[in-house]
KOLBA-402571 format. One record per residue: x, y, z negated of N, C-alpha, C, O in turn; residue in three letters. Coordinates in steps of 0.05 Angstrom, whole numbers, plus 5000, padded with zeros to 4 digits. Layout:
BEGIN
XYZXYZXYZXYZAla...
END
This chain:
BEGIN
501749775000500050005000501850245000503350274981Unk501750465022503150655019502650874999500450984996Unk504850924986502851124963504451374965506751394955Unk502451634983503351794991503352054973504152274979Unk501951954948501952204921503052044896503451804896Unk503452214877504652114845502751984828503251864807Unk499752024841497251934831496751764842495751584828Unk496851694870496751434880499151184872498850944880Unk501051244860503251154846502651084815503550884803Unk501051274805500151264788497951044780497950904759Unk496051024802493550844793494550494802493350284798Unk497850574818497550224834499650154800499149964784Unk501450314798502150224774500750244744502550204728Unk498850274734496350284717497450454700497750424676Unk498250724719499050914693497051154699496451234722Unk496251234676493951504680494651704648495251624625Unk494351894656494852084643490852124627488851994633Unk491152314608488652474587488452664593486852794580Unk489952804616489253134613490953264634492853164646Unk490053504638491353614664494353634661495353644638Unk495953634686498053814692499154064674497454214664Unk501054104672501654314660504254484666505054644650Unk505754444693507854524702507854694726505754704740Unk509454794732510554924754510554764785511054524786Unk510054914808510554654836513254604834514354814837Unk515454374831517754304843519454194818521854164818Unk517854134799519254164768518253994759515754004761Unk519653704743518053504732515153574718514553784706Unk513153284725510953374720510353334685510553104678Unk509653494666509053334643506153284633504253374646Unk505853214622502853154609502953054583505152974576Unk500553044564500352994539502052644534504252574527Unk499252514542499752204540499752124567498552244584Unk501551864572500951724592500851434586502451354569Unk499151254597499150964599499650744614498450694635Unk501750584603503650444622502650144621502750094597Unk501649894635501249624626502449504646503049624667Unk502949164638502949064659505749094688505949034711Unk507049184670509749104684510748934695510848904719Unk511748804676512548524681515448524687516648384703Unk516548744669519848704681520848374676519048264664Unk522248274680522048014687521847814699522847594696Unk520147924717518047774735519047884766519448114773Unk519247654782520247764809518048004828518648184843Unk514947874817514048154831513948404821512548584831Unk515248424803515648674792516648894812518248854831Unk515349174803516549364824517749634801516549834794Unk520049564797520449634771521549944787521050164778Unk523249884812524050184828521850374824522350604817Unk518550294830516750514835516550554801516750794793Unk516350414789516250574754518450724746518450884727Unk520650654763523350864753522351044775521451214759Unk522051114790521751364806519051544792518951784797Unk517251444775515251654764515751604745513851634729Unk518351494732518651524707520651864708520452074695Unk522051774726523952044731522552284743523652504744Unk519952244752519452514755516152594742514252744748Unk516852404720514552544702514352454673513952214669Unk514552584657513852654632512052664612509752704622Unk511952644588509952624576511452584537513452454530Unk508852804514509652824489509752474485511952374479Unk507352284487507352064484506851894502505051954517Unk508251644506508151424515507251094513508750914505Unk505051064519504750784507504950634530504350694553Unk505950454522507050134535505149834525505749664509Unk503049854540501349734534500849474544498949464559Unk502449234539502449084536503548944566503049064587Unk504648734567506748514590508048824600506948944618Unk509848904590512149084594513748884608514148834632Unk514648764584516848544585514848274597512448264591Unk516048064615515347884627516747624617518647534629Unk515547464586516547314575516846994586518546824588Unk514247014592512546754611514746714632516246514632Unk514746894648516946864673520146864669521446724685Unk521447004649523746954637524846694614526946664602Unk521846504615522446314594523346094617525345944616Unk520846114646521845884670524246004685525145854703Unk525446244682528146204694529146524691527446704697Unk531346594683532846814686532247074710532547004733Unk531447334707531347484734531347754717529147814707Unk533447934713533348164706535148384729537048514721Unk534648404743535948624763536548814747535748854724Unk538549004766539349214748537349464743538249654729Unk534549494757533549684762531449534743529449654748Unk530849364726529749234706530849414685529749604674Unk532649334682534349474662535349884657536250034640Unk534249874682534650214688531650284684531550534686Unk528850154678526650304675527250174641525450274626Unk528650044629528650034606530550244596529150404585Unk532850304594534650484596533450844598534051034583Unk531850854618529851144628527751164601527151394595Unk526550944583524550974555526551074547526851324548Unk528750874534530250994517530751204510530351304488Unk532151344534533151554537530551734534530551854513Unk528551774547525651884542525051964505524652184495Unk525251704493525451654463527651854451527351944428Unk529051884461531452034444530852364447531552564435Unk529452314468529652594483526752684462526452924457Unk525552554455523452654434520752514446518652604437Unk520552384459517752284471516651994455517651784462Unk514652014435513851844418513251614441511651664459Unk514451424440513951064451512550934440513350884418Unk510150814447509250574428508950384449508750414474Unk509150134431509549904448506949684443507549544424Unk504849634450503549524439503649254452502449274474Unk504748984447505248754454502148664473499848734466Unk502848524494501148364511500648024510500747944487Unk500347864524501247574525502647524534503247314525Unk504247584554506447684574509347714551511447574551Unk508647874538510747934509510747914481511848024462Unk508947714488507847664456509247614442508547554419Unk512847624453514747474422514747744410515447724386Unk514147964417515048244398512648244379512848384360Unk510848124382508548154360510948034334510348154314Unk512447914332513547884304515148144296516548154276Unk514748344315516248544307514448774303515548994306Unk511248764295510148994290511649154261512849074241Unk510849414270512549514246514649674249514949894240Unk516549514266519049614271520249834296519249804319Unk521850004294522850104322525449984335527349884323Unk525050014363528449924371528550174390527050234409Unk530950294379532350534399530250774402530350944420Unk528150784383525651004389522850934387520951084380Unk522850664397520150524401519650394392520650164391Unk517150514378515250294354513450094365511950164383Unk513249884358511849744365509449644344509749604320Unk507749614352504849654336503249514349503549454373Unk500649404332498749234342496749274354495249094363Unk496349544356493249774358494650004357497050054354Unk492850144361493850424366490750624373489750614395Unk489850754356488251044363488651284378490151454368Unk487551334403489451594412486951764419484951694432Unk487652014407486152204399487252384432489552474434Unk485052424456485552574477485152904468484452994447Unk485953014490485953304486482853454479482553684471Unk480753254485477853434479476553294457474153294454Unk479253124436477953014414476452704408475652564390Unk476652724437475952424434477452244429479752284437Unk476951974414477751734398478651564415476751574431Unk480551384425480751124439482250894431484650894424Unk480750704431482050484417483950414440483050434463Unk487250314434488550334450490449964444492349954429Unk489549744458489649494462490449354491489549394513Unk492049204482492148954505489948794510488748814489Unk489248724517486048584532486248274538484948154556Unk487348204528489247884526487947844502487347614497Unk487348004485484747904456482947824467482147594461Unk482047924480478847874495478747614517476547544525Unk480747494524481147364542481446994531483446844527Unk479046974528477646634525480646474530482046354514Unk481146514560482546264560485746314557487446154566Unk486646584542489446594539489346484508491246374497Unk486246534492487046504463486546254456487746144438Unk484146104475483445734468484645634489485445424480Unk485345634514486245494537489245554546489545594570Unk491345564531493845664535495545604564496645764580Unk495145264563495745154585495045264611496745304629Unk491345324616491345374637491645694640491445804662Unk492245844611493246134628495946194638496546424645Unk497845994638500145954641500445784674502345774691Unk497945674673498045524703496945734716497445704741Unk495245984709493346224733496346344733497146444753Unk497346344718500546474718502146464736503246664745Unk502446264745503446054764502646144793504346224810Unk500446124797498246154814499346474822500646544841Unk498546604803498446974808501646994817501947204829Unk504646804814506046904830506346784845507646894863Unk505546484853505446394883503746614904504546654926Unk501046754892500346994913502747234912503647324934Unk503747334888505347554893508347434916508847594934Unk509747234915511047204935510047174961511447264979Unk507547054968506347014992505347295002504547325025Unk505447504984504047814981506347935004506148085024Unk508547814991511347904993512147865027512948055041Unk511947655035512247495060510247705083511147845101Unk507847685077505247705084507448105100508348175122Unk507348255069507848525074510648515094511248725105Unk512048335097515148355112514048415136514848595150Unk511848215141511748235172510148515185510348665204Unk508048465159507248785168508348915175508249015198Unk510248975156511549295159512849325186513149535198Unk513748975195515648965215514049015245515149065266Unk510448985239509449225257506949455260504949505273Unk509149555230507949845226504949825214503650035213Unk503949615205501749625188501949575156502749375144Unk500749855144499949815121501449645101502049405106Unk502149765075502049545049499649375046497849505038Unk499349245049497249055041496648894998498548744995Unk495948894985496748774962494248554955492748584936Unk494048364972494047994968492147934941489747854941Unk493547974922493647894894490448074883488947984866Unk489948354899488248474884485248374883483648454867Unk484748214902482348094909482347914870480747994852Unk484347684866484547544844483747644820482347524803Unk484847954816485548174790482648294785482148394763Unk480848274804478548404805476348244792475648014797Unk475348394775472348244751470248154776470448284797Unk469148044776466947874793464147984777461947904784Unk
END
């Protein structure tokens, strides 16, 4: 999918902001909160370049990291950290230091950090829940959605086999887009038909 704005970048990577803009034209963009899920650094379909490119050119007082940041599932069946994995982890950090509150709220994807509610590493707290109070006062309960999900909490096995499944489409996603591009049609993204509530 070509994504020809920071907002269309924004919605393919499930990040959305609470409130307007607040900058200058040509000058990182900042905003109050932004919300990040579903990463999956780890994970070969990860597109961790497009989260470092709107990580670098936009900003924000707080940050939540809402759950499969980290891609445990896929790093337990085999090793894959590129260096640009490690450079959208590196870009929090640095974010964190720089004064931008992190929270990390664990997914099923990363569920080993749930033994670490409580604690920060390098800036970022990680927590179980989270309340975020938007700019017009309103309340939001702020959760991974892997609670709610029947068969990640009684059927382990088979959310580990849709697992399976969801990256045999993301590499076939992968194949599928080579040839496109090779004539001039469209991102295509395979997988979104699966992701979608019925």
């Amino acid at each position: 999918m070509p994504l020809e704005s920071p907002s269309a970048l924004a919605v393919a990577l499930g990040v959305s902001s609470d409130d307007d803009l607040y900058t200058e034209p040509d000058a990182e963009r900042r905003f109050r909160t932004v919300f990040i899920s579903d990463v999956h650094l780890g994970a070969r379909g990860c597109q961790a370049d497009r989260l470092l490119d709107f990580l670098k050119h936009h900003d924000a007082d707080t940050i939540y990291l809402v759950g499969d940041i980290v891609d445990g599932w896929a790093l337990r069946s085999g090793w894959y950290w590129p260096q640009h994995h490690n450079d959208v982890v590196q870009k929090l950090l640095r974010k964190a230091r720089k004064g931008a509150r992190i929270i990390y709220i664990p997914g099923n994807h990363d569920e080993f950090l749930r033994n670490y509610y409580g604690t920060h590493f390098g800036g970022i707290e990680v927590i179980e829940q989270a309340v975020h109070e938007a700019a017009d006062g309103q309340r939001y309960l702020v959760i991974h959605g892997d609670i709610f999900d029947l068969v990640v909490q009684n059927a382990r096995w088979l959310a580990h086999l849709g697992d399976k499944a969801y990256d045999l489409a993301i590499q076939m996603n992968r194949l599928v887009n080579a040839f496109r591009k090779l004539f001039g049609v469209p991102y295509w993204y395979a997988a979104a038909p699966a992701r979608m509530p019925s």
